[in-house]
C-alpha positions, 0 to 999 in steps of 0.5 A: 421170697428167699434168700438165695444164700441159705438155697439147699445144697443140690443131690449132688452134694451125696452120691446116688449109692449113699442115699439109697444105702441111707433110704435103707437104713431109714426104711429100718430105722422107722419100722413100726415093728421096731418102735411104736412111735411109727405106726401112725398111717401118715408114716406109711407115706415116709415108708413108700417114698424111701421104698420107691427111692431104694428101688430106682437107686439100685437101678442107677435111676435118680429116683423121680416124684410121685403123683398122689395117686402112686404115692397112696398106692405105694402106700397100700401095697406095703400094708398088703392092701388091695388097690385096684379101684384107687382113683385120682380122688380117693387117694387125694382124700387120704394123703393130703390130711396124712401128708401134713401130720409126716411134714410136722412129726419129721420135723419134730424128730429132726433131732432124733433122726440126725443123732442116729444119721451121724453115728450111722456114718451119713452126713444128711437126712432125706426129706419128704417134700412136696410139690405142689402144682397149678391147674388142679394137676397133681402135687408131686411127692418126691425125697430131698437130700439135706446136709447136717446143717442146711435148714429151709431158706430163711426170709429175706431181710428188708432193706437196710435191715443188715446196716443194723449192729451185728445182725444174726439169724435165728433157726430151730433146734428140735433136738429135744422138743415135746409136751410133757404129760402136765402139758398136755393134761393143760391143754385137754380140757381147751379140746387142742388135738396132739398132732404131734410130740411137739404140737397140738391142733384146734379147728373148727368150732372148737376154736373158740373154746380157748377164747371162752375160757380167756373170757372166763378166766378174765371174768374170775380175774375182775371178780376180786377187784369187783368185791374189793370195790364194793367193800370200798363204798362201806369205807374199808379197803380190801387189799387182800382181793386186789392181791389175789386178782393181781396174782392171778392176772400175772401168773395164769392170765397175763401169758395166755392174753400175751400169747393170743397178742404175741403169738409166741411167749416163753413156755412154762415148766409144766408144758416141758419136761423139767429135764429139757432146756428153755423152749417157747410156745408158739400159736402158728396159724394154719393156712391150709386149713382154710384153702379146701372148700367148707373147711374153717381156719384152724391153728397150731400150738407147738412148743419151739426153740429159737437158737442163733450163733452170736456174732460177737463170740461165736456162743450160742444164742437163746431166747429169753424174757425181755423183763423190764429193760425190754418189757413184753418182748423175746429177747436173745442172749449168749450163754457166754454173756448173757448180760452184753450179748443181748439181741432182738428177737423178730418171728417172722424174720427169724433174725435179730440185731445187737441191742447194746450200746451203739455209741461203743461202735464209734470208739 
């Protein structure tokens, strides 16, 4: 269910001859001939919405949706490809895995895109979007108008959730989000895919990889106490194992087992460009992975930041451990003051209330 008062704004909002010049421009702006980081083939998707959409918009036609099957056939005819035996199946088999992997790398890009919009002149984005269907009809595929700004509906707060101390809501800045190469060299050996500059996928078999080397890795932790116990039995206590499995718990093994509980922590700074700001990792179950048949559940981890407007002085709000006064928990602080301006911090809300001194409100 969503809060109606974050609904998109209608196409309305931006004269048809707007968009199909901005379809333009995009269509430019993605070209693999320009940049190397458009000629994956899920792009080739993007590039046959946006030349569908030019072609109806200089007709004065409000560009319609396309059925997957016109979707890749789009798709194949801006490669040059024949398409003549193309059926409903065959093209279902090609979009659906290149749809998501569009879905994920737009959204990482958002950032990029939006710099370039606004100093191109325009005041949104055109997103792919997806319709899906009953009945086993086709999905329809069409590109939404989103202003600067207008952000997928949030989830709506339970009841009496907005009685809490200056409620704010959190949302996703991509601006600058990707794994740096330390990052990624982390995560290989664990068999994660990239999915995207900000993402890698494990599914499969291969899911349980992580998990072994959890155990592993617990295993290596209890190995200094398991010496330092047996050293205790001949009357001499070993403190310099218990250090070692002491450091070694809260450094490596404490985020990963606070991750798999959590499922979303601090990121550290070797997943990141040094240059960027805070960010965290976030493991993002895949529902779509288990909906077609023979298909096992998979999951996402994705590097994300969560920001908010602060309800108290309008700063901006960022997420950061909780320490000892809010041990094991995301907390959001204001970089204007950070030491009053503190809230919490709940993922699937995406929202957070004041965690100050409530005895204040009543003076």
């Amino acid at each position: 269910m969503s809060d109606l008062s974050d609904t998109l704004q209608s196409e309305g909002a931006c004269p048809l001859p707007k968009r199909v010049e901005f379809a333009q421009w995009l269509l430019r702006f993605v070209d693999p001939d320009r940049s190397s980081d458009y000629r994956d083939a899920f792009w080739d998707l993007l590039r046959a919405l946006l030349t569908q959409y030019q072609g109806d918009g200089k007709d004065g036609i409000e560009p319609s949706s396309l059925s997957t099957q016109d979707l890749w056939r789009w798709a194949l005819d801006g490669r040059g490809k024949p398409f003549d035996d193309l059926t409903s199946e065959k093209a279902r088999k090609r979009v659906n895995p290149h749809w998501s992997a569009l879905e994920q790398s737009f959204a990482e890009l958002q950032g990029r895109f939006t710099d370039a919009a606004r100093k191109a002149g325009f005041t949104g984005l055109l997103w792919p979007t997806k319709d899906k269907s009953e009945g086993g009809r086709s999905s329809a595929y069409r590109l939404e108008w989103r202003p600067f700004g207008a952000s997928t509906a949030l989830p709506t707060l339970p009841v009496d959730y907005e009685k809490q101390p200056f409620v704010l809501r959190y949302r996703e800045d991509r601006s600058s989000l990707r794994f740096s190469l330390l990052g990624r060299l982390f995560l290989w050996p664990l068999l994660f895919r990239r999915q995207g500059e900000a993402s890698m996928r494990i599914d499969g078999v291969r899911r349980y990889v992580p998990a072994v080397g959890l155990g592993l890795m617990i295993l290596l932790a209890g190995l200094p106490i398991v010496i330092a116990l047996l050293q205790l039995g001949k009357g001499v206590l070993e403190w310099g194992w218990i250090a070692v499995a002491a450091v070694f718990f809260w450094f490596p093994l404490r985020p990963l087992m606070r991750l798999y509980d959590r499922f979303i922590i601090m990121a550290s700074p070797v997943f990141y460009p040094f240059s960027e700001k805070e960010c965290q990792v976030e493991l993002v179950r895949d529902p779509e992975a288990a909906v077609p048949p023979g298909r096992q559940r998979g999951y996402n981890l994705r590097l994300v930041r969560y920001v908010a407007d602060c309800p108290l002085c309008g700063g901006n709000v960022s997420l950061r451990d909780g320490g000892l006064g809010q041990f094991n928990r995301l907390i959001g602080c204001c970089d204007e003051e950070p030491g009053e301006h503190v809230f919490s911090f709940d993922r699937k809300l995406r929202a957070g209330y004041w965690l100050g001194d409530r005895g204040l409100l009543n003076h």
